[in-house]
N, CA, C and O atoms as a GROMACS GRO file, in nm:
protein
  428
    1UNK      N    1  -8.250  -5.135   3.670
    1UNK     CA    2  -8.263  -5.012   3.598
    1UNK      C    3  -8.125  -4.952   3.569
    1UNK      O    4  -8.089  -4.922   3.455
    2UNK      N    5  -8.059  -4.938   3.667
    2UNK     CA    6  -7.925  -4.867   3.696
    2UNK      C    7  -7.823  -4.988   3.532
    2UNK      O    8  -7.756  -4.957   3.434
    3UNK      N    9  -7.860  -5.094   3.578
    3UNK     CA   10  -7.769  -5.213   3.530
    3UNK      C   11  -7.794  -5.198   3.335
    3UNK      O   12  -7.710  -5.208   3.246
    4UNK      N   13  -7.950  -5.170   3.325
    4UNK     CA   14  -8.011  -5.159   3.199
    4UNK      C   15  -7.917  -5.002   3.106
    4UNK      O   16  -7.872  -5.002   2.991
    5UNK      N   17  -7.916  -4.910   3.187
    5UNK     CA   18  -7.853  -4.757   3.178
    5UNK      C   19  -7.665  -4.815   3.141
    5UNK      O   20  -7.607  -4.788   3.036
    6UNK      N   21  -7.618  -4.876   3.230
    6UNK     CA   22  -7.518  -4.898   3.208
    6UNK      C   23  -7.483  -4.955   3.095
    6UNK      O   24  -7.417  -4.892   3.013
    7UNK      N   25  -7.529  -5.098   3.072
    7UNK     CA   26  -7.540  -5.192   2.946
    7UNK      C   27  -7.561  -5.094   2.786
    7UNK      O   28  -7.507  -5.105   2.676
    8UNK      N   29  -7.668  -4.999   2.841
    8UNK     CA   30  -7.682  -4.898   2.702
    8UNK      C   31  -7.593  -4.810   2.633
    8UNK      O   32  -7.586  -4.779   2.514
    9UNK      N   33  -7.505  -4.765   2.763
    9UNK     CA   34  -7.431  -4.690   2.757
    9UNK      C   35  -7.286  -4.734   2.712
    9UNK      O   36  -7.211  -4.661   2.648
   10UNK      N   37  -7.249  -4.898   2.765
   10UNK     CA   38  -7.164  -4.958   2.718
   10UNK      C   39  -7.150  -4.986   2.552
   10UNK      O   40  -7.054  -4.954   2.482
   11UNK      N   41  -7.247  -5.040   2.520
   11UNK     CA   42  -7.297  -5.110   2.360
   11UNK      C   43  -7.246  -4.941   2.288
   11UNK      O   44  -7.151  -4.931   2.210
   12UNK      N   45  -7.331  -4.819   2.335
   12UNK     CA   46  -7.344  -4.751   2.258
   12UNK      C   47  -7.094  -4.659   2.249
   12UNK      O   48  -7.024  -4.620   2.156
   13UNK      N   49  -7.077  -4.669   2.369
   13UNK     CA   50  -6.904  -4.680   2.383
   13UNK      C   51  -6.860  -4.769   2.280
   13UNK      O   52  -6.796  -4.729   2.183
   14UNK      N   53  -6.907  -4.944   2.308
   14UNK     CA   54  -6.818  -5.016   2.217
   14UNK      C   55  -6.873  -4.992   2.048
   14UNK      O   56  -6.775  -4.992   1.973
   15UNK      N   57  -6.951  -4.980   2.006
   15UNK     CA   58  -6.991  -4.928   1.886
   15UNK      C   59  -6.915  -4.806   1.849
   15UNK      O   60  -6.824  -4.820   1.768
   16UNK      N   61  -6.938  -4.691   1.895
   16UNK     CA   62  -6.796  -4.575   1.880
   16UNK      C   63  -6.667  -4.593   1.879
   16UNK      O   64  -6.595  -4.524   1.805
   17UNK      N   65  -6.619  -4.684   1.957
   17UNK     CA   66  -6.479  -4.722   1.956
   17UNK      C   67  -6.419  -4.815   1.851
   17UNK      O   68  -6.308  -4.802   1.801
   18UNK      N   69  -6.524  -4.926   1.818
   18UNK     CA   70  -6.499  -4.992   1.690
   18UNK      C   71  -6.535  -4.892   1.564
   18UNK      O   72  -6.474  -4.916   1.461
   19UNK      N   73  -6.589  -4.829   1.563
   19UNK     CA   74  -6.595  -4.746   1.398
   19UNK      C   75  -6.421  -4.681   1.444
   19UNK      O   76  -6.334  -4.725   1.368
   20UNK      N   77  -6.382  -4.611   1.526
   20UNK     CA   78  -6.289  -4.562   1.519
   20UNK      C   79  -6.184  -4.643   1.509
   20UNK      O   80  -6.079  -4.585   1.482
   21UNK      N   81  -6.180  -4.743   1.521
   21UNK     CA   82  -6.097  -4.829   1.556
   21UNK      C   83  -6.035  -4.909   1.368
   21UNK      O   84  -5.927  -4.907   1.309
   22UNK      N   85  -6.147  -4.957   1.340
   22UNK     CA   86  -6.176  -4.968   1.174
   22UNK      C   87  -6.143  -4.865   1.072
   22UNK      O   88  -6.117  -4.886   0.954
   23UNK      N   89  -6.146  -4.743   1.140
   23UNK     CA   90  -6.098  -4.596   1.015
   23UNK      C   91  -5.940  -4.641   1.052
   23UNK      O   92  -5.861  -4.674   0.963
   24UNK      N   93  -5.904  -4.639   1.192
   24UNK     CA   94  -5.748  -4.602   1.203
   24UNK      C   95  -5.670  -4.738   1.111
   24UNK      O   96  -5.576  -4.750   1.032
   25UNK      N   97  -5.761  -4.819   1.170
   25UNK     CA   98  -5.623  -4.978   1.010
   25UNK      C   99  -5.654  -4.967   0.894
   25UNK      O  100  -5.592  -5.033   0.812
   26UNK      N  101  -5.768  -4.873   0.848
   26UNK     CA  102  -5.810  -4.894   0.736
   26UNK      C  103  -5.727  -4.779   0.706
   26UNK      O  104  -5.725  -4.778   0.583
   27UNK      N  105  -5.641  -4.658   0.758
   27UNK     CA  106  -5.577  -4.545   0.717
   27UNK      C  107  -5.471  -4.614   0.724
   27UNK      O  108  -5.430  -4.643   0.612
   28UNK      N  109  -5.382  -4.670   0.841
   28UNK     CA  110  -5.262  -4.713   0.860
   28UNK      C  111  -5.248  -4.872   0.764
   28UNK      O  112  -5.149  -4.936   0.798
   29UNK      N  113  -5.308  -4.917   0.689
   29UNK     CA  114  -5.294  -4.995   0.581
   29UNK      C  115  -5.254  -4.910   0.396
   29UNK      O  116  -5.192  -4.945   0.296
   30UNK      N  117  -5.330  -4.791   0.438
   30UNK     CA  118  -5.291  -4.678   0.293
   30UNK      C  119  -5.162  -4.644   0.327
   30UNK      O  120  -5.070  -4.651   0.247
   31UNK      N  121  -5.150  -4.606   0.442
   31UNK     CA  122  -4.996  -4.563   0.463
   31UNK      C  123  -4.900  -4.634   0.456
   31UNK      O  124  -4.803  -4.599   0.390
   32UNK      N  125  -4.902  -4.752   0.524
   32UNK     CA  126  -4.830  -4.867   0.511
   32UNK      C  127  -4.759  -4.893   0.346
   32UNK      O  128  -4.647  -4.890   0.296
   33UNK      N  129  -4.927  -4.925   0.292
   33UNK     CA  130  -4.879  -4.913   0.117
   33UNK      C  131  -4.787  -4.843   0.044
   33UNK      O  132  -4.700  -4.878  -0.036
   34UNK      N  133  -4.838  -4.698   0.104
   34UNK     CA  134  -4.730  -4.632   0.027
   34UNK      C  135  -4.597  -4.638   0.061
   34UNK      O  136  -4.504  -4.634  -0.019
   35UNK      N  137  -4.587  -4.648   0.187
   35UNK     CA  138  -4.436  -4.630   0.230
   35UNK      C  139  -4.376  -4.810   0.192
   35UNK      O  140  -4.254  -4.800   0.202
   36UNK      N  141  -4.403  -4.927   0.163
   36UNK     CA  142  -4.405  -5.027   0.101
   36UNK      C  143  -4.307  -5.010  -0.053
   36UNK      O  144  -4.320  -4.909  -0.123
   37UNK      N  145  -4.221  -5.113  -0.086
   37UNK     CA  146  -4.166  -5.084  -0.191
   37UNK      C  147  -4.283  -5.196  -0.310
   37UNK      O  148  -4.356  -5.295  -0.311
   38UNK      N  149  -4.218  -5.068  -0.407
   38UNK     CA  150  -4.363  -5.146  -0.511
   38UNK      C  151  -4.277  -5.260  -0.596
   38UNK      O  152  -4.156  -5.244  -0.613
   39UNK      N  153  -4.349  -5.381  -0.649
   39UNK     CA  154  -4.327  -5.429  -0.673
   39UNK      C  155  -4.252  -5.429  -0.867
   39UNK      O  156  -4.290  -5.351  -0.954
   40UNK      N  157  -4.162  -5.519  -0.882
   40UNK     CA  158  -4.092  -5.478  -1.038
   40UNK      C  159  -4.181  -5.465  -1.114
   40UNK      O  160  -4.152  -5.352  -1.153
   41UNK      N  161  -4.307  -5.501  -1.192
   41UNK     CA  162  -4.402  -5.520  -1.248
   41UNK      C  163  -4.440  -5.337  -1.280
   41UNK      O  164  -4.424  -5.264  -1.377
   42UNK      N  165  -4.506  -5.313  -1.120
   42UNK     CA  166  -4.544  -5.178  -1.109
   42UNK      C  167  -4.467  -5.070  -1.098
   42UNK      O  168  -4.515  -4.962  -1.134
   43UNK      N  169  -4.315  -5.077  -1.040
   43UNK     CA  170  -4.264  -5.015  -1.071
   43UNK      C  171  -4.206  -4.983  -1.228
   43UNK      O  172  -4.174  -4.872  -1.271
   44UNK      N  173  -4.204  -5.086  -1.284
   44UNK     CA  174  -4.169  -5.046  -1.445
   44UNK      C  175  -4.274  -4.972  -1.524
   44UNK      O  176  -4.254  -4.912  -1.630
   45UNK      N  177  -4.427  -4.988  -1.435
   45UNK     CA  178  -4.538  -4.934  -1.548
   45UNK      C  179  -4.495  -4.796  -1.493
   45UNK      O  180  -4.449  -4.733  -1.588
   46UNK      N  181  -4.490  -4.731  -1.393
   46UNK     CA  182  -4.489  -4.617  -1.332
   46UNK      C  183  -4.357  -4.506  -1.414
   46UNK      O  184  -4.337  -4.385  -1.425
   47UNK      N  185  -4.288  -4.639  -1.459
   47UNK     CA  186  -4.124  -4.547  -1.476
   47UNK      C  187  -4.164  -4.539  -1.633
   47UNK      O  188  -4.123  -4.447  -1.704
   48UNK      N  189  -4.245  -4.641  -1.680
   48UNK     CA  190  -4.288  -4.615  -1.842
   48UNK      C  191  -4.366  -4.467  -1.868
   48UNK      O  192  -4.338  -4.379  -1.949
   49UNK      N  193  -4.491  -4.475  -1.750
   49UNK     CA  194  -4.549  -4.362  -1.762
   49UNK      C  195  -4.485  -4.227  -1.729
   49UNK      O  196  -4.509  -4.125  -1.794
   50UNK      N  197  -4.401  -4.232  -1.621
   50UNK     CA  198  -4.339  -4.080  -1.663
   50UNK      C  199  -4.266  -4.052  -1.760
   50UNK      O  200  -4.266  -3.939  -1.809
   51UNK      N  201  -4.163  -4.184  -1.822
   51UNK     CA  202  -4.094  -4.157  -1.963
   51UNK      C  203  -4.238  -4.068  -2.030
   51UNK      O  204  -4.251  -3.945  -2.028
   52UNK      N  205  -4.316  -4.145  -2.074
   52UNK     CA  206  -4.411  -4.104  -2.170
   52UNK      C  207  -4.454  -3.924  -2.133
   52UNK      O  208  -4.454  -3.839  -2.222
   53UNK      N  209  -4.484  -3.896  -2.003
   53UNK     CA  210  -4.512  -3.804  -1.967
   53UNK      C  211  -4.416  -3.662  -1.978
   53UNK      O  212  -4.457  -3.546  -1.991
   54UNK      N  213  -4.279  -3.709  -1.969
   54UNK     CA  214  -4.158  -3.630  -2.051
   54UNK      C  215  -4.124  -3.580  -2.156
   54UNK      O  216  -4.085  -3.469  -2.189
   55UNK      N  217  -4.158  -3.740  -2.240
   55UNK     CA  218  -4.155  -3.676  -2.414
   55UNK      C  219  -4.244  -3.601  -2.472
   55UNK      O  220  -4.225  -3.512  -2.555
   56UNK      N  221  -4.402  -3.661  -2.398
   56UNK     CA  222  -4.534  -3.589  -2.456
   56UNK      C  223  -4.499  -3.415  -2.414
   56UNK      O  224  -4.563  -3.330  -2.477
   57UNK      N  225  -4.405  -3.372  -2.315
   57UNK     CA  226  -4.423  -3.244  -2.265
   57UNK      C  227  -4.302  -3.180  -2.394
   57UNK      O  228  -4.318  -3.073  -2.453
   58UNK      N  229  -4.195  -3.267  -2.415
   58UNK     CA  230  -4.051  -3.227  -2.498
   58UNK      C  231  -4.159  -3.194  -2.647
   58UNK      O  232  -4.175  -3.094  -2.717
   59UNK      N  233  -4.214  -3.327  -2.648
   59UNK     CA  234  -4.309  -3.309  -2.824
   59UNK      C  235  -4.416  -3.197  -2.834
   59UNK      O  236  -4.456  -3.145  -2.939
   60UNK      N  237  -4.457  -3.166  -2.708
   60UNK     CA  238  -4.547  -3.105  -2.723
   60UNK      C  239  -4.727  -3.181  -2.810
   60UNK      O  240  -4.821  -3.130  -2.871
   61UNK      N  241  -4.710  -3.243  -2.789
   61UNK     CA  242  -4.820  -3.361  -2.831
   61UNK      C  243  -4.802  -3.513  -2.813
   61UNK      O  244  -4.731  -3.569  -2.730
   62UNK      N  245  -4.854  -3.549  -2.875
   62UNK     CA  246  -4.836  -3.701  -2.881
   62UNK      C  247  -4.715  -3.777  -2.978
   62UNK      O  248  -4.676  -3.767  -3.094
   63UNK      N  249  -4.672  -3.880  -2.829
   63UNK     CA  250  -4.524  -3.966  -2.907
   63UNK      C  251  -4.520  -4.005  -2.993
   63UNK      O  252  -4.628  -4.031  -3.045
   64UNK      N  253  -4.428  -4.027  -3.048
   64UNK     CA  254  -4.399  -4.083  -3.215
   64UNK      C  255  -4.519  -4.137  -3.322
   64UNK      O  256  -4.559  -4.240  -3.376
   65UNK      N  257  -4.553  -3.945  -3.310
   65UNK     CA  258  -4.703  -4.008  -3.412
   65UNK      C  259  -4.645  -3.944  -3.524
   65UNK      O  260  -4.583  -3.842  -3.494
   66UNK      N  261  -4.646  -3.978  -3.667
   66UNK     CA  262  -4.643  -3.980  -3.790
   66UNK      C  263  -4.746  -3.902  -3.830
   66UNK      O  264  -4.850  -3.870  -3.772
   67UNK      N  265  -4.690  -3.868  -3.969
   67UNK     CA  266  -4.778  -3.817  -4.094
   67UNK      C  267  -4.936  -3.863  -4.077
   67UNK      O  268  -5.037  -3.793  -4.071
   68UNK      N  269  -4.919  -4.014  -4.072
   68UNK     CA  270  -5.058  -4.084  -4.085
   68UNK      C  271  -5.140  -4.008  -3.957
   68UNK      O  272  -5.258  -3.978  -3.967
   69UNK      N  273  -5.074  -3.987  -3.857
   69UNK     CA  274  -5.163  -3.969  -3.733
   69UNK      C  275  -5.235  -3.846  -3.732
   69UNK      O  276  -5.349  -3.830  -3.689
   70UNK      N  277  -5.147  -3.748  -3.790
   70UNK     CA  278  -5.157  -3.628  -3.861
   70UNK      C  279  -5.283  -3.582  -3.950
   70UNK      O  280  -5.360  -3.490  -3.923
   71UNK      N  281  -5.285  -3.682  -4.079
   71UNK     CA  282  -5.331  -3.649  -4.133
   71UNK      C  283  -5.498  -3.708  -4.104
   71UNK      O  284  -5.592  -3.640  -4.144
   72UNK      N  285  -5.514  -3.806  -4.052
   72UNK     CA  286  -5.608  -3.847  -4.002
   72UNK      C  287  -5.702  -3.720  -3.847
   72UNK      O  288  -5.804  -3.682  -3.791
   73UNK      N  289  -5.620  -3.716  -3.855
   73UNK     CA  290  -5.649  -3.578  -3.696
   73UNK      C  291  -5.725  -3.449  -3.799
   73UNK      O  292  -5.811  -3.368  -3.762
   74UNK      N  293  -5.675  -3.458  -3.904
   74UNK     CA  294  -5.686  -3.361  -4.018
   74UNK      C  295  -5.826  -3.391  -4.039
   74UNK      O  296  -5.919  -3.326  -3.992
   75UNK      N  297  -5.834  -3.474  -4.099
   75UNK     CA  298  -5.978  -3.560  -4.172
   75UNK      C  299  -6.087  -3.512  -4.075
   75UNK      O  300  -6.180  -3.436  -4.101
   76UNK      N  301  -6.054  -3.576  -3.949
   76UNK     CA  302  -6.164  -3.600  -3.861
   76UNK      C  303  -6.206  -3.464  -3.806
   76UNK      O  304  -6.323  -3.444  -3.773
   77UNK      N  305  -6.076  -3.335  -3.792
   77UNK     CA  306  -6.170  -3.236  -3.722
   77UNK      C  307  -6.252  -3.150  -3.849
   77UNK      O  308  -6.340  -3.071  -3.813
   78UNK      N  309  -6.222  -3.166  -4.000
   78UNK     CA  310  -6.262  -3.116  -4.093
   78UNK      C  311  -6.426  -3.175  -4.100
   78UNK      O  312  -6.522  -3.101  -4.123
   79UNK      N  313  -6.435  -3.328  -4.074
   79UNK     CA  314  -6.571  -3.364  -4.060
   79UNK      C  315  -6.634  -3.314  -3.997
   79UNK      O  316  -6.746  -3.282  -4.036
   80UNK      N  317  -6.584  -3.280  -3.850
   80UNK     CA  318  -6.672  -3.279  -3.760
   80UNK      C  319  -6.684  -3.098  -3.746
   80UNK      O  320  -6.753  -3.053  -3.654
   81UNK      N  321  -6.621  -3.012  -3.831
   81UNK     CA  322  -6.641  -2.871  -3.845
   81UNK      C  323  -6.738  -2.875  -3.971
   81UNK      O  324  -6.790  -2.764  -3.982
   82UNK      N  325  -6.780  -2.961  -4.068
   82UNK     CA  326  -6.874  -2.982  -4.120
   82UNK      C  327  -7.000  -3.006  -4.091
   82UNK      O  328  -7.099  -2.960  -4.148
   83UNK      N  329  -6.995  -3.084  -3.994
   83UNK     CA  330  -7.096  -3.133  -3.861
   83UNK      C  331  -7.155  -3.045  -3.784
   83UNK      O  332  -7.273  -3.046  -3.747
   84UNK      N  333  -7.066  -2.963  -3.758
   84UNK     CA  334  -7.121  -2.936  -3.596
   84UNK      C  335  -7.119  -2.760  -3.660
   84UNK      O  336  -7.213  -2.685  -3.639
   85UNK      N  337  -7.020  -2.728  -3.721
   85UNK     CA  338  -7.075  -2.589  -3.781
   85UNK      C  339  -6.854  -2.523  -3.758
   85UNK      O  340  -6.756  -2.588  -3.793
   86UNK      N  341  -6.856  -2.436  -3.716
   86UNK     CA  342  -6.713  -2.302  -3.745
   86UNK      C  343  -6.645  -2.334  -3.601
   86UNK      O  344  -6.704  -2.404  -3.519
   87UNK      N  345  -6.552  -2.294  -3.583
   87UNK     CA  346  -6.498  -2.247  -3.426
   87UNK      C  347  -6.393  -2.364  -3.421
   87UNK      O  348  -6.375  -2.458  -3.499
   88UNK      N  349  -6.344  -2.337  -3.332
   88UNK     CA  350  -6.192  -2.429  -3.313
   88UNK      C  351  -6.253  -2.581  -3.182
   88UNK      O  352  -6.307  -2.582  -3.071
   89UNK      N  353  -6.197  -2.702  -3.294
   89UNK     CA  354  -6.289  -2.790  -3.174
   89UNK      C  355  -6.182  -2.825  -3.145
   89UNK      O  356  -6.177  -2.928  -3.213
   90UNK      N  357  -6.015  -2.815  -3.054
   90UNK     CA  358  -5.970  -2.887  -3.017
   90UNK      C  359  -5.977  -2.827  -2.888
   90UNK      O  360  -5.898  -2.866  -2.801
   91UNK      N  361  -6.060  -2.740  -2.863
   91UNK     CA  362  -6.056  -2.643  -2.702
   91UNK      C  363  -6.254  -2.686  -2.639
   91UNK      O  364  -6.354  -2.697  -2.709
   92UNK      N  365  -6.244  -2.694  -2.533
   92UNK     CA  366  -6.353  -2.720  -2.486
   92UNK      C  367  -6.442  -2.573  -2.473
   92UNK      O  368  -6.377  -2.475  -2.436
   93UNK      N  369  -6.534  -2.560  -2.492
   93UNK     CA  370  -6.666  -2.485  -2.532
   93UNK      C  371  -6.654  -2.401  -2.355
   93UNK      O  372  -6.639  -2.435  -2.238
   94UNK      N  373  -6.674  -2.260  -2.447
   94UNK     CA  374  -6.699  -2.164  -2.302
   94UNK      C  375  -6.883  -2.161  -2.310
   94UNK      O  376  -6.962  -2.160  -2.404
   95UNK      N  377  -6.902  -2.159  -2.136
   95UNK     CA  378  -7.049  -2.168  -2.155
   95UNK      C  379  -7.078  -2.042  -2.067
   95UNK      O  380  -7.052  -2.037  -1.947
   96UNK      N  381  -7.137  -1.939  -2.142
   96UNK     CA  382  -7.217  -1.782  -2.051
   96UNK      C  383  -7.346  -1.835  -2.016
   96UNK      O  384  -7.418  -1.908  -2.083
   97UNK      N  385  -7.362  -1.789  -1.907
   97UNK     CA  386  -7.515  -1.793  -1.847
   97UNK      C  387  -7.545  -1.670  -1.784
   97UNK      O  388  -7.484  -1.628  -1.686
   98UNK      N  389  -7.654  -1.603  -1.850
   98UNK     CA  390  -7.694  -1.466  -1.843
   98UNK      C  391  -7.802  -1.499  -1.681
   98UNK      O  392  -7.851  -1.606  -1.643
   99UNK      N  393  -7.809  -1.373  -1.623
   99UNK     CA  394  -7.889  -1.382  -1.477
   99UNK      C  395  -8.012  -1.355  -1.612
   99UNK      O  396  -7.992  -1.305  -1.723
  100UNK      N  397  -8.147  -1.412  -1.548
  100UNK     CA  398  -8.260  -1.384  -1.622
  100UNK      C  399  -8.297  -1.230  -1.542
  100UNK      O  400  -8.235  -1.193  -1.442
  101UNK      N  401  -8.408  -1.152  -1.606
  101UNK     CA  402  -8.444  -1.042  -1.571
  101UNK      C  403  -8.586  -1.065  -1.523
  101UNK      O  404  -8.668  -1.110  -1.602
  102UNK      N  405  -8.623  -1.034  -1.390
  102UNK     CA  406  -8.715  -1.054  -1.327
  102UNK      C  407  -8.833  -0.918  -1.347
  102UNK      O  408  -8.804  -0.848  -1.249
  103UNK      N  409  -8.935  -0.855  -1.412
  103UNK     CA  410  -9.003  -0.769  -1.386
  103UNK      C  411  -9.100  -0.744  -1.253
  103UNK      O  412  -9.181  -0.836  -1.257
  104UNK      N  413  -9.118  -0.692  -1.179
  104UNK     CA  414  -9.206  -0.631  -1.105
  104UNK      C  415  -9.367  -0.646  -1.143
  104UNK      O  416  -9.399  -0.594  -1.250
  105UNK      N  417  -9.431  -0.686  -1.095
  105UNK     CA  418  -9.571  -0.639  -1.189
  105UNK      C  419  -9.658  -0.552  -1.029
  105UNK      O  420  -9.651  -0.601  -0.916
  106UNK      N  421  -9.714  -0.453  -1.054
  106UNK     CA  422  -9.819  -0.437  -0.973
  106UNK      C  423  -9.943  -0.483  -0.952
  106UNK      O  424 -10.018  -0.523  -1.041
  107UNK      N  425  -9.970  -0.478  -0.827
  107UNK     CA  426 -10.092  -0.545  -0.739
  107UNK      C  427 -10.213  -0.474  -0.746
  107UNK      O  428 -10.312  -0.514  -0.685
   0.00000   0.00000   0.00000
């Protein structure tokens, strides 16, 4: 009995200790990574994307887009203000939600 109590109590220890055990390499493998030097490949995409992320902030829009890009941006929000009806579509839609009004009725 005593031996059965023990055995239960063990299984149910080594089961707790392995989940914990599995979070900590599975954290100290993320960390590892990062502190890891990245490889030339990825480091060049990373150094491309902040270039890009620089100019887009200097341009204030998008990189070396042209007339054409322009005028096409033109076209398409004119369609789609044809479409969809007035209001400025390059901003995402405010949405109000009124509390409903509950009446009372008597009993």
């Amino acid at each position: 009995m005593i031996l059965r109590q023990i055995l239960r109590l063990s299984s149910v220890f080594h089961s707790a200790v392995s989940i914990h055990v599995r979070r900590n390499i599975g954290l100290s493998a993320i960390v590892f990574n990062k502190t890891k030097e990245l490889d030339p490949v990825q480091k060049l995409f990373l150094d491309k994307i902040r270039e890009y992320t620089t100019k887009s902030k200097q341009a204030g829009g998008p990189v070396d887009a042209g007339p054409d890009f322009q005028k096409d941006m033109n076209e398409s929000l004119a369609r789609l203000q044809r479409a969809y009806g007035e209001g400025d579509l390059t901003k995402f839609p405010e949405f109000k939600f009124e509390e409903p009004k509950f009446e009372e009725t008597p009993k």
